[in-house]
N, C-alpha and C positions, 0 to 999 in steps of 0.2 A: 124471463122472456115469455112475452106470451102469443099468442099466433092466432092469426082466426082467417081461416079459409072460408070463402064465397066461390059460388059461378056455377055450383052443380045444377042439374037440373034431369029434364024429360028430354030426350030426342029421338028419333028414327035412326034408323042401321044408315049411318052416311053422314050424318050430322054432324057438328061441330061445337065443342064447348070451352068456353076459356076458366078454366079457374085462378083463382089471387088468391095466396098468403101473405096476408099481414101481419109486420114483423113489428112488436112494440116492447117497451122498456129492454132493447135493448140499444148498447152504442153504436154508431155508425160503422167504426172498426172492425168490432167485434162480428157485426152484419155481414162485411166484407169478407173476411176471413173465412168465414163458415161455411161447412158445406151444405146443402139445400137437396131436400131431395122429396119427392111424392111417391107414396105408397098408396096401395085399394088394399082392398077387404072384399071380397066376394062374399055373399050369402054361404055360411058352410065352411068358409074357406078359412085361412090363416092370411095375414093378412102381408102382402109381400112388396117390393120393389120395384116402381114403375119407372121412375128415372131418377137424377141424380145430376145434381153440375157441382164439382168438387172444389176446395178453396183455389185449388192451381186455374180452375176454369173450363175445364174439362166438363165433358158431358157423355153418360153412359145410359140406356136403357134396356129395358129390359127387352127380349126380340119380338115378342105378338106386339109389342107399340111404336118400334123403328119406321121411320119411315113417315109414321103418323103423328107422334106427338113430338111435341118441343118443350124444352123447358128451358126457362129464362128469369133473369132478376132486375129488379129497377134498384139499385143498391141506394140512389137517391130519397125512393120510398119506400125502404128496405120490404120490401115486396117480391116474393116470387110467383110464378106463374106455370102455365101449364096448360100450352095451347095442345088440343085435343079434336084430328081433323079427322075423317073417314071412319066415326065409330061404329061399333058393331057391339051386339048383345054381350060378348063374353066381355066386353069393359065396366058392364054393370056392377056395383058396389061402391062403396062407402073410401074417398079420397083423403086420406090427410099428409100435410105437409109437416116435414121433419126440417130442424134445422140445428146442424151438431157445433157448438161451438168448445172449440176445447174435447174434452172430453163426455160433457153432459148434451143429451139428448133434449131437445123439446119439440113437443107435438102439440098442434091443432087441433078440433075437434071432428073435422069431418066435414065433409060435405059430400052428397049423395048423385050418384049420377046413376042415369037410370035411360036403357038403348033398347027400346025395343025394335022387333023384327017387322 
C-alpha cells in the first residue's frame, strides 16, 4: 500500500486547507474496510491523533480540532481527506495519513501545513 498526501500549505490564523491521501496498490475492499485516520507532528513534538473514520464509519477527533476539521473518504478513489476550516498557529506541523488495514499500518509521507498569526 502506498499513500501520498497533498494540499498542505501557508495560511493565516482563519484559513482553510484541504488535504488528499492517495491510496494506491491497494484493493478496493481492502480500502473499504480500513480504518483511515490523520495525524500532525508539531515541531518538538510527538507526533499525535487528529482524527480518524473507523471501518464501521465512525468518526472521532481529537478536541482542539472538533468542530473545525472533517474527515472524509472517496472510497471510489480510495482517497481520504481532511477538510481543515478556522485554522490557528497551534495546527502548524507536519500531516500524515495512516490507513490500517488488517492489522498493518501504512503511512504517507507528510505534508506540511504551516498557520501563522
Amino acid at each position: 500500500v502506498q499513500l501520498q498526501a497533498s494540499g498542505g500549505g501557508s495560511v493565516r490564523t482563519g484559513g482553510s486547507l484541504k488535504l488528499s491521501c492517495a491510496a494506491s496498490r491497494i484493493i478496493l475492499s481492502d480500502f473499504w474496510q480500513s480504518r483511515k485516520a490523520w495525524y500532525r507532528q508539531a515541531p518538538g513534538k510527538q507526533r499525535e491523533l487528529v482524527a480518524e473514520l473507523t471501518s464501521g464509519g465512525s468518526t472521532n477527533y481529537q478536541d482542539s480540532v472538533k468542530g473545525r476539521f472533517t474527515i472524509s473518504r472517496d472510497n471510489a478513489k480510495k482517497t481520504v481527506y481532511l477538510q481543515m476550516n478556522n485554522l490557528e498557529p497551534e495546527d502548524t506541523g507536519v500531516y500524515y495519513c495512516n490507513v490500517e488495514v488488517g492489522s498493518r499500518h501504512y503511512w504517507g509521507r507528510g505534508t506540511q501545513v504551516t498557520v501563522s498569526s
